[in-house]
N, C-alpha and C positions, 0 to 999 in steps of 0.2 A: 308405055303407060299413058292413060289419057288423062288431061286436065279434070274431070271429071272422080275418077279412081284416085288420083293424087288427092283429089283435097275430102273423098270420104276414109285414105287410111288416115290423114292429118285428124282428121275429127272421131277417126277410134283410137286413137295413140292417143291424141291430147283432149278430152271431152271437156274441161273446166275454160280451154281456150275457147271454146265455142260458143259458151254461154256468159255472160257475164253477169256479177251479184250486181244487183240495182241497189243504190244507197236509200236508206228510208227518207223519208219527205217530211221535214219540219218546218212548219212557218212560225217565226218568232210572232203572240199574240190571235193568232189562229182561234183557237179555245176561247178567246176571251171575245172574240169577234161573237162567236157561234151564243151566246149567253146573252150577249149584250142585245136587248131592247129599247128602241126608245123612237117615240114621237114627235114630231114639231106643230104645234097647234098653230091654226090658220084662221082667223078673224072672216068671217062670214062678208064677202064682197069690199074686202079692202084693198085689192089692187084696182088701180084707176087709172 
């Protein structure tokens, strides 16, 4: 049997091995990033 045939019956015997669940993606404060707006007002020709 070739390396090839071995590792497609491995992958109809066990199909959950081959795939794995991805964990969902939280960023703590995320949400509150995407909401937040805000400005810094700048004085007309005050760097010198």
């Amino acid at each position: 049997m070739t390396k090839l045939a071995a590792a497609a019956l491995l992958l109809l015997l066990f199909p959950g091995a081959a795939s794995a669940q991805l964990r969902p993606f939280s960023c703590v404060g995320a949400e509150q990033l995407e909401e937040d707006v805000f400005a810094i007002p700048f004085a007309r020709r005050a760097a010198t």
